[in-house]
N, C-alpha and C positions, 0 to 999 in steps of 0.2 A: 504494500500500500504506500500511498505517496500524494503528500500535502503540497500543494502550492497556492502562489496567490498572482493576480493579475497586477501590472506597475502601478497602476492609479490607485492601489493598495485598498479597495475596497470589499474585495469579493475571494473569499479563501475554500478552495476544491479538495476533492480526495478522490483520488484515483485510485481503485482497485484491481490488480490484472487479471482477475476472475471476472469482471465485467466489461462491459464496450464503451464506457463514455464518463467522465469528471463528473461528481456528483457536489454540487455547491452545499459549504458547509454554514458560512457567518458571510453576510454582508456587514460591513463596515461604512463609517462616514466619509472614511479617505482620511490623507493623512502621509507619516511614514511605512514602510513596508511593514507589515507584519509577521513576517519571519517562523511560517507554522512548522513545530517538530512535534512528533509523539515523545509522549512520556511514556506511554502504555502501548498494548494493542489495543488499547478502547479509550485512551486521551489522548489529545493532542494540548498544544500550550501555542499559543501565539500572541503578540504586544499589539497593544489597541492603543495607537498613537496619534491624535487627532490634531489638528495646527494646531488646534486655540485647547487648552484647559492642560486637569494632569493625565499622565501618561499610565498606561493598564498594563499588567500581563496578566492572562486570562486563561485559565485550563476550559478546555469543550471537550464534552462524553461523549464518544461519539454513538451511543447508545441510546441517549436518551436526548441526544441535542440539546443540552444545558449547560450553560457557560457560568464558570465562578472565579471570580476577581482574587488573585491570589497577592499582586501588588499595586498597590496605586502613589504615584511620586508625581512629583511638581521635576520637569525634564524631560530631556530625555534618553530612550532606553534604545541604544544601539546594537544591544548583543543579550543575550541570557539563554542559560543551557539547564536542564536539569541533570541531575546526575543518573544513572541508569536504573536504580530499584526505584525511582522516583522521590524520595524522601529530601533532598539538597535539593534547593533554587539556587543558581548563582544567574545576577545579574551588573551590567556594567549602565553607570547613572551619569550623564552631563547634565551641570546645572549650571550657566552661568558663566562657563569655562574650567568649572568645575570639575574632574572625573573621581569618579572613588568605583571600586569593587563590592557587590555586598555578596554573603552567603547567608542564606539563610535557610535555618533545619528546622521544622519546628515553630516554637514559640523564640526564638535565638536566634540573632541577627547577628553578624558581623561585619564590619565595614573597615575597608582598606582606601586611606587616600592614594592617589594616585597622581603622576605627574599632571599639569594643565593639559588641555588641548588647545592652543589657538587658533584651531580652525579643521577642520573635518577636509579629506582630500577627495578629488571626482577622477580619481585616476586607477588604473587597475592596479597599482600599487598601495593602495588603500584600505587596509587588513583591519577586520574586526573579528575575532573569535572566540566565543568559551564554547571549552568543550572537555568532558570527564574522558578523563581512562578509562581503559575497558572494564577496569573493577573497582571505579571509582575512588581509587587510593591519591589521585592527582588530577586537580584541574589545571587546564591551559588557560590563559589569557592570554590576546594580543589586542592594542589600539594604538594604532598607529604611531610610529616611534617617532619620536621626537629631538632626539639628537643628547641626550643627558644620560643617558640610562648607565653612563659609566660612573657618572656623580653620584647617580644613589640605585643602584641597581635595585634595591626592596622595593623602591615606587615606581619603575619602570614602567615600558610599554609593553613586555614581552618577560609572563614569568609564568612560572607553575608553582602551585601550591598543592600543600599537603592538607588533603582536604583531611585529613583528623583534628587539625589544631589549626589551619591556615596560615602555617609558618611557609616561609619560601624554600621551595627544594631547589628549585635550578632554575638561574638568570645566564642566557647565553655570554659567553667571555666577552670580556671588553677586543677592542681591537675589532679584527677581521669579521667576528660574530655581531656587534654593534646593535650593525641594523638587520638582524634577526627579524623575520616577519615569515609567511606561507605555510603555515607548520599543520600538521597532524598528526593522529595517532594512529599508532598499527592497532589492527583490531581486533589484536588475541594477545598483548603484551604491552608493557608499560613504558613500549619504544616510542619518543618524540622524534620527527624525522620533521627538520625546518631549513630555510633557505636564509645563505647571508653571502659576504662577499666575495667566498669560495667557491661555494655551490652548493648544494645537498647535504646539510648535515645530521648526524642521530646522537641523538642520546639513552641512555638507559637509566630508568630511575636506582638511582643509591650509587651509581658511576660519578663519579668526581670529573672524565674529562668527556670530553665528542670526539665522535668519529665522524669519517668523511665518505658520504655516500657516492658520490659523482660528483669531483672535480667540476666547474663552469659550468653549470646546470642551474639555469634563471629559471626559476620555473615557478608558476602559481596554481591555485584550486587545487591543491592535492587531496589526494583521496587514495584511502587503503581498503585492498579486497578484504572479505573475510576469512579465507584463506593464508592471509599473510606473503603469498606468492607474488604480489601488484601494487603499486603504484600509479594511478591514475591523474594526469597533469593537465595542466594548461601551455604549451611553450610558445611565445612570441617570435616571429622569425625575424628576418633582416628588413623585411619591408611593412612590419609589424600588423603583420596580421596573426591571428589566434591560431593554433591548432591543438585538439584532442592527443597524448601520446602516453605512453605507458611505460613504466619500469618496472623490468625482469628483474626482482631480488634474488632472486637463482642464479639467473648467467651474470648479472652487470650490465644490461644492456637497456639500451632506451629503443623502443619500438613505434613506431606508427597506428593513427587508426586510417582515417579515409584523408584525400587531401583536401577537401575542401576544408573551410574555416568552419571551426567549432570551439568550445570552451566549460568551464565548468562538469568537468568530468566528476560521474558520481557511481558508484557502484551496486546495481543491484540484484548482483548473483555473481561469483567469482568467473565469471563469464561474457556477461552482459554488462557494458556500461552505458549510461545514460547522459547526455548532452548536451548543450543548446546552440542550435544552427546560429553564423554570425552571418552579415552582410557588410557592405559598403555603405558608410552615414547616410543617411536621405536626407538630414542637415547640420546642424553642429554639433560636433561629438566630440565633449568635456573630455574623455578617454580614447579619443576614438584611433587609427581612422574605419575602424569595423564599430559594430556596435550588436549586439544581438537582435533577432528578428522577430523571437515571443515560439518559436519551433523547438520542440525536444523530439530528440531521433535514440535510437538504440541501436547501438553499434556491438556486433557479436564477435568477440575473439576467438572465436573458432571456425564459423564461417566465414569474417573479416569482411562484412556487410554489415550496412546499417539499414533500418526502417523508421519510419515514422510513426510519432506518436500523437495522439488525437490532443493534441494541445497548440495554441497560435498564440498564445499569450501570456509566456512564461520568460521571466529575464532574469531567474536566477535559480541557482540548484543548489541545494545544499544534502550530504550526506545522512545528516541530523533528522530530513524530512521522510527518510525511509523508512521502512519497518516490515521484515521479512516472517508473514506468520508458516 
């Protein structure tokens, strides 16, 4: 099953591949994205972010089509993850210029200030993510880095915490690691695999140093199979347009999907990844010179064909929004 929502962020679907067609779940007043992930096999959670008032993040059953307000803040909410038994919210809060981290379990909040942000980027270098380990011993955080994070690494833009205590486990090295951004996690192990100005690098939780995945490898949207076998990317080429590619953790090798332009690789079968078709701007593109077109296609590593999927108005994928029953 698989959450998305439309750009004008009003109108949030659920696709089932047991069925033929998106089935609408929340209309919305518009706003910022809303951002839908499952908690569950029968909850989703998405942010109800609207121009004017405060900002929501909202669980819906999908059972009984009932939404309940799990946070409500004056700001806004760029990123929030739950942890995978569902019991932890972490979310990230700008107010003001303001950013802090909260977790919160329970009746128990905790709250991390965090460097400023002076201004939010429109570029594909513009990293926002929380996201738990697979066994939830470690959440990631990334917002966009800001150039300090040597001065006080604990406030960074780019840190993992121990989500027992929310003390910091691991801040990328100063130097060559810096600007540390694109990261994910492997999805059978407490492997951090993120991008800085070497290439591909991993870490391992309770490791004191990193390793180097592949030398000069710019790469964004990464996404790990469940099998652990895959690497799912985004690579920019020389005339910068986007393409879908894949890294063989077996051999060492970076692989292709199709050539046309695509982006946002997500995986949903160690198999099949999922897409979204890019075009040439039709007018000013903040990011551009491609932009995506609202098409998601499924691209087979075994037959090394893709197909289309009954969606025209999707512009963004995230891994978070799957959920394999």
């Amino acid at each position: 099953m698989f959450t998305a929502s439309t750009p004008n962020a009003n109108q949030i679907f659920l696709y089932d591949s047991a069925s033929s067609a998106p089935q609408q779940l929340v209309s919305l007043a518009g706003g910022a994205p809303p951002e839908p992930r499952f908690v569950s096999s029968q909850k989703i959670a998405y942010v109800d972010q609207p121009n004017q008032g405060p900002a929501r993040i909202v669980t819906f059953d999908l059972s009984t089509h009932t939404g309940t307000t799990a946070v409500t803040v004056n700001g806004q909410l760029p990123a929030f993850a739950y942890s995978h038994d569902g019991a932890t919210l972490a979310y990230l809060l700008h107010d003001a210029g303001k950013a802090s981290l909260h977790v919160r379990r329970g009746t128990r909040e905790a709250t991390l200030n965090l460097n400023p942000i002076p201004g939010r980027g429109v570029g594909r270098d513009d990293e926002l993510r929380l996201e738990y380990a697979p066994d939830d011993k470690y959440l990631l955080m990334i917002d966009t880095f800001v150039g300090n994070q040597a001065q006080a690494p604990e406030t960074g833009q780019f840190l993992v915490l121990r989500a027992a205590d929310n003390t910091v486990a691991f801040v990328p090295p100063s130097g060559v690691s810096a600007n540390a951004t694109m990261a994910t996690w492997a999805r059978a192990s407490d492997r951090l695999y993120y991008r800085d100005a070497v290439g591909v690098r991993s870490w391992d939780a309770g490791v004191p140093s990193v390793g180097t995945l592949a030398s000069g490898l710019h790469w964004y949207d990464p996404a790990a199979s469940t099998d652990n076998r895959w690497l799912a990317f985004t690579d920019i080429d020389a005339q910068s347009v986007p393409h879908a590619r894949l890294y063989d953790l077996q051999t060492n090798h970076v692989m292709s999907s199709v050539t046309g332009p695509r982006s946002h690789p997500i995986f949903l079968t160690p198999d099949t990844i999922w897409y979204l078709e890019e075009r040439a701007c039709q007018s000013e593109c903040l990011g551009g010179p491609s932009e995506t077109s609202g098409k998601v296609l499924a691209y087979s590593m075994t037959a090394k064909s893709e197909t289309a999927l009954p969606f025209t108005d999707v512009h963004n994928l995230s891994q978070l929004s799957v959920f394999r029953r």
